[in-house]
MDAnalysis code that builds the backbone (N, CA, C; Angstrom):
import MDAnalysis as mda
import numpy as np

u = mda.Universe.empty(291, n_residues=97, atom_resindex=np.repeat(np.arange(97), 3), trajectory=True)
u.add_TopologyAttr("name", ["N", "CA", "C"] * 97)
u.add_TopologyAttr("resid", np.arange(1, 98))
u.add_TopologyAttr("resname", ["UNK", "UNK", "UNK", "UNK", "UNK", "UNK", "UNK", "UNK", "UNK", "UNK", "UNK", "UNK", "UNK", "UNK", "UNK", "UNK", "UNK", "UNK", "UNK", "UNK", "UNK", "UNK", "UNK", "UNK", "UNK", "UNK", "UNK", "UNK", "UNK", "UNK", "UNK", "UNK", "UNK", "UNK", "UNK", "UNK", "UNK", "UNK", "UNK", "UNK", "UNK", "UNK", "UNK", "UNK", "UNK", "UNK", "UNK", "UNK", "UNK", "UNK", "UNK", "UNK", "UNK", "UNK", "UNK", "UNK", "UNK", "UNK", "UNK", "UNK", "UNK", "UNK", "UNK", "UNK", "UNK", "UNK", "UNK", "UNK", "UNK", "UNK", "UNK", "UNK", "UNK", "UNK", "UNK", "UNK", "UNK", "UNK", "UNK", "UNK", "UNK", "UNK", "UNK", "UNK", "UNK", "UNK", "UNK", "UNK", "UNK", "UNK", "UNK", "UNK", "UNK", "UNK", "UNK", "UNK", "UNK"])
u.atoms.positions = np.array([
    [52.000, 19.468, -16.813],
    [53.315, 18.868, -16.804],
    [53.281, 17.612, -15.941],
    [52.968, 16.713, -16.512],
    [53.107, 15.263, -15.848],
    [54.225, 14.544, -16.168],
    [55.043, 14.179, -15.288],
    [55.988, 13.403, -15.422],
    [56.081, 12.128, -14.170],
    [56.284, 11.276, -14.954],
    [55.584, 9.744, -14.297],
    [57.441, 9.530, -13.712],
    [57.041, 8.526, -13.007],
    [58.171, 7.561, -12.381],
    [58.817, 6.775, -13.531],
    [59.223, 6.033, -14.136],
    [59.823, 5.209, -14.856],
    [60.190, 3.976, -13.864],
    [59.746, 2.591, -14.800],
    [60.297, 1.477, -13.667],
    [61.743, 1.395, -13.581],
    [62.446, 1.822, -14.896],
    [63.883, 1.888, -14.819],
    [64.315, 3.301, -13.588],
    [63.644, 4.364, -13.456],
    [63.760, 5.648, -12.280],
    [63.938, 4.511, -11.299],
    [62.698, 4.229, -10.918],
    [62.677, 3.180, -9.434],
    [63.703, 2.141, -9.499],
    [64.002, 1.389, -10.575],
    [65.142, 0.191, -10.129],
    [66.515, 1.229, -9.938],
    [66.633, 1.962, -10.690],
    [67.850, 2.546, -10.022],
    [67.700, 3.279, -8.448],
    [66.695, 3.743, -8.466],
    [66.671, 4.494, -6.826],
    [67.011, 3.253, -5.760],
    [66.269, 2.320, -6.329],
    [66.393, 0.162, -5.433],
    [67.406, -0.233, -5.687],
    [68.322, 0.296, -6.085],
    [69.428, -0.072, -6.392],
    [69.210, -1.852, -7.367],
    [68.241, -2.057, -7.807],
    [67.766, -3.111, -8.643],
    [68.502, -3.647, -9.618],
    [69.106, -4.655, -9.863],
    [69.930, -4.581, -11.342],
    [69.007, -5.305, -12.375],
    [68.722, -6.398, -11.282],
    [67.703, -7.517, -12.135],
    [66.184, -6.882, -12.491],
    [65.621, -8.124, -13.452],
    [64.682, -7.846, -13.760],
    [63.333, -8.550, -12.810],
    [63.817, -8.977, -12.076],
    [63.052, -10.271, -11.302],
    [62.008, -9.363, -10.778],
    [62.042, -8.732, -10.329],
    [60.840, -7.984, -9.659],
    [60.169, -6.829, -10.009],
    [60.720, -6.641, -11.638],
    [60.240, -5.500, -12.183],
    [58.386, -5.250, -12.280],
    [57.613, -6.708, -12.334],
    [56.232, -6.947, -12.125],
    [55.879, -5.970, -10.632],
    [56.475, -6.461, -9.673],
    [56.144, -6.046, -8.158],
    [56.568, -4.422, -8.061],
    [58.016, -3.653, -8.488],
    [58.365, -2.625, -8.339],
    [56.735, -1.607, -9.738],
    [56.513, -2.333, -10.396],
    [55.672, -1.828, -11.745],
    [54.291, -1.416, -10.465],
    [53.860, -2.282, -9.682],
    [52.882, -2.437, -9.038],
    [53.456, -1.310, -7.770],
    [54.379, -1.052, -7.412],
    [54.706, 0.128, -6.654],
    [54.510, 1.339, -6.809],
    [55.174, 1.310, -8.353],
    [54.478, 2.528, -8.792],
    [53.232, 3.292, -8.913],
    [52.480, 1.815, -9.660],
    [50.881, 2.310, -9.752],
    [50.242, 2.940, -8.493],
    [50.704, 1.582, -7.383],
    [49.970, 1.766, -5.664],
    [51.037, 3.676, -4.656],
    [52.355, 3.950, -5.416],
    [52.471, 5.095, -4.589],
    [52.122, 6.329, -5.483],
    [52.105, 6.310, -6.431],
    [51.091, 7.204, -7.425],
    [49.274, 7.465, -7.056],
    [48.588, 6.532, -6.956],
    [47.465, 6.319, -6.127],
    [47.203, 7.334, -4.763],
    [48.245, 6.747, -4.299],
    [48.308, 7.436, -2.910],
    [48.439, 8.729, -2.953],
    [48.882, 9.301, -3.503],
    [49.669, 10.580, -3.450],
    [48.846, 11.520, -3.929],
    [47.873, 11.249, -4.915],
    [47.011, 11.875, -5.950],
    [45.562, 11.535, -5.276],
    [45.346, 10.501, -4.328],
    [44.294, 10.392, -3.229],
    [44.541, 11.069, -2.543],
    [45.600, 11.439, -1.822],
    [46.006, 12.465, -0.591],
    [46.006, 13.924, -1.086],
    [46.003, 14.450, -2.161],
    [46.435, 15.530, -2.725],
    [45.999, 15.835, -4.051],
    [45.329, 14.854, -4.824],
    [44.747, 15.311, -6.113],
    [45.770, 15.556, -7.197],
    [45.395, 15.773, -8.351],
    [46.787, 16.147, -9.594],
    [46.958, 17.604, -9.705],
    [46.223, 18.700, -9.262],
    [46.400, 20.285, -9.439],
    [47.965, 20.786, -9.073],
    [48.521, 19.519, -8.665],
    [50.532, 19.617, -8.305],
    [50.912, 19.793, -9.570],
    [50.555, 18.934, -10.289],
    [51.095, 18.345, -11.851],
    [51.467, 19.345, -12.668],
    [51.068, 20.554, -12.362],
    [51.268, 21.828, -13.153],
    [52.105, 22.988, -12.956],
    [53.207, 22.876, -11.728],
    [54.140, 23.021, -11.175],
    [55.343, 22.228, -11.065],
    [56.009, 22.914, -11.766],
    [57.237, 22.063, -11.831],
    [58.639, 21.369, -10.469],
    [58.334, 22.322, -9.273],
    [59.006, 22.169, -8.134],
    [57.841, 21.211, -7.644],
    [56.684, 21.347, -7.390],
    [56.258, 20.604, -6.635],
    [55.809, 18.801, -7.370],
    [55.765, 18.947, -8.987],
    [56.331, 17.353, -9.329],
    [57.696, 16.799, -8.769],
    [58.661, 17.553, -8.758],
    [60.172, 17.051, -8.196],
    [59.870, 16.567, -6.933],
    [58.785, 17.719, -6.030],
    [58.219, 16.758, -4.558],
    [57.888, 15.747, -4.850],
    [56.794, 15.427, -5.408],
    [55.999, 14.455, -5.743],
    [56.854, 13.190, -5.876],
    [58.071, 13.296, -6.891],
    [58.628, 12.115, -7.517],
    [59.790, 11.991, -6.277],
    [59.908, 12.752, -5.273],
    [61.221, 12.445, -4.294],
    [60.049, 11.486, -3.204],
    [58.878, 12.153, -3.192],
    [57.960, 11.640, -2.360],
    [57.586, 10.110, -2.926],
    [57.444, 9.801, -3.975],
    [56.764, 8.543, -4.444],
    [57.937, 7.705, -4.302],
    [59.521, 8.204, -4.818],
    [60.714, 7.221, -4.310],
    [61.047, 6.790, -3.268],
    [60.383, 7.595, -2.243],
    [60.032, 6.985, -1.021],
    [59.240, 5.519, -0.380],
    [58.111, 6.410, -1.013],
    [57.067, 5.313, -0.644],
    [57.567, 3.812, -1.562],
    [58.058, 4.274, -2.736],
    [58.315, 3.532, -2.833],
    [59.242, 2.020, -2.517],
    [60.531, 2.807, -1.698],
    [61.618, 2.109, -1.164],
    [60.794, 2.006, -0.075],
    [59.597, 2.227, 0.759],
    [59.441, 1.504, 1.999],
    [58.276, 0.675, 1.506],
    [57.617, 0.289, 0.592],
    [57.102, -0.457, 0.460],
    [57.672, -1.855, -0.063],
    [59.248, -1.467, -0.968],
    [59.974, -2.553, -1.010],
    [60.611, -3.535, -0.089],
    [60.734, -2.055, 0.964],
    [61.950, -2.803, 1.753],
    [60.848, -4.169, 2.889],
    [59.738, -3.246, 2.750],
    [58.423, -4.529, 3.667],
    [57.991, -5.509, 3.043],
    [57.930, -5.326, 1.750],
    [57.569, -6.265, 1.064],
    [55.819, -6.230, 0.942],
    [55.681, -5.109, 0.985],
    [54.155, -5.123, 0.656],
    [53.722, -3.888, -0.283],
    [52.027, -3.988, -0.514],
    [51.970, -2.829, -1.171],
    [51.073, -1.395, -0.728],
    [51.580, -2.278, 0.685],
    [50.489, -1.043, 1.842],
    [51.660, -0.098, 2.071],
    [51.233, 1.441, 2.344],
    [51.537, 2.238, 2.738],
    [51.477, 2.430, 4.350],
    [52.622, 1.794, 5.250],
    [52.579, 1.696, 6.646],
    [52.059, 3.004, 7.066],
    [51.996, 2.765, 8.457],
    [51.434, 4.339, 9.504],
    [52.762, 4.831, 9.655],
    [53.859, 4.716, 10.020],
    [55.171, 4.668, 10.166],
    [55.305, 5.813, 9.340],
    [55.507, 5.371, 8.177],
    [55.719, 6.184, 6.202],
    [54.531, 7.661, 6.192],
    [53.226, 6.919, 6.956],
    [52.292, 8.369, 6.560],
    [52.638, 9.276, 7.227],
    [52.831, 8.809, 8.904],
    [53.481, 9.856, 9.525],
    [54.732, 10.807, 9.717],
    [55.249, 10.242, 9.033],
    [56.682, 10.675, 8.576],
    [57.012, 12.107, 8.478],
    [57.831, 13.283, 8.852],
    [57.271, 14.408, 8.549],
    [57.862, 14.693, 7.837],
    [58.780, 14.006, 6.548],
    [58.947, 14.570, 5.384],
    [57.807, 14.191, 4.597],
    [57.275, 13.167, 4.774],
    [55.636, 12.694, 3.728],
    [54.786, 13.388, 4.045],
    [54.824, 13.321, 5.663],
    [53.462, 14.686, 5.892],
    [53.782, 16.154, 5.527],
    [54.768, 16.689, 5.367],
    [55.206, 17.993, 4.941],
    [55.492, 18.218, 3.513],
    [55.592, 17.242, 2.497],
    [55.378, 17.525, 1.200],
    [53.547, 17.152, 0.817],
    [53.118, 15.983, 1.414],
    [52.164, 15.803, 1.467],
    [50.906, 17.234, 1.505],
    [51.702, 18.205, 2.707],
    [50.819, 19.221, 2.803],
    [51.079, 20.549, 1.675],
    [52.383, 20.590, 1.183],
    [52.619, 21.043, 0.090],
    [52.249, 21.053, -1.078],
    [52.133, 19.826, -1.225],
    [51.325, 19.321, -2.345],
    [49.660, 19.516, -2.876],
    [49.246, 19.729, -1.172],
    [47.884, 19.537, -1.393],
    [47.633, 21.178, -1.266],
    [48.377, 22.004, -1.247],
    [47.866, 23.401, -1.509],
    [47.483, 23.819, -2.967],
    [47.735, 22.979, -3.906],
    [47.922, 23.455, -5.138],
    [46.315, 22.771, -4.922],
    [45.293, 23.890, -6.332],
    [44.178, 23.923, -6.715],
    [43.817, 23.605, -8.184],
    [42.777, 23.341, -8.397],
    [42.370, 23.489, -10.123],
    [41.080, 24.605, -9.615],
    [41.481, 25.571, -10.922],
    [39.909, 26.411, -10.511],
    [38.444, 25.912, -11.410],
    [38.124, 26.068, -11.408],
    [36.436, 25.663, -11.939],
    [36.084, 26.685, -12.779],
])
């Protein structure tokens, strides 16, 4: 069960109307998707509560990477203990072999 972000999901969470930065918010996505699946792998993806983490978690990263204007994930954001506490949620889930 994979369910992605939508750039229209994110401009509404950014409260976005325009299209002006839909290139840069597109590139948010890719870069807090990355992250999340580096930190934790996809074995989440198959649980349906813990994608809803995932996508509350990536609307995050995502609004703080907007609000800086970059496409780094600050120390600030990692440490965070709602990122670090879904983060660790997330990463309990397994694929077996």
């Amino acid at each position: 069960m994979i369910v992605e972000l939508t750039l229209a999901d994110a401009q509404e969470y950014l409260k976005v109307d325009s299209d002006y930065d839909k290139d840069y918010i597109t590139e948010l996505l890719d870069t807090s998707q990355i992250y999340i699946e580096s930190c934790v792998g996809t074995a989440y993806q198959t649980d349906e509560k813990a994608v809803k983490l995932a996508t509350l978690l990536q609307k995050k990263l995502i609004a703080d990477m907007y609000d800086q204007r970059g496409t780094e994930i600050a120390n600030n954001t990692k440490q965070d203990k709602i990122t670090q506490s879904i983060l660790d949620k997330l990463s309990n889930y397994y694929t077996e072999t």
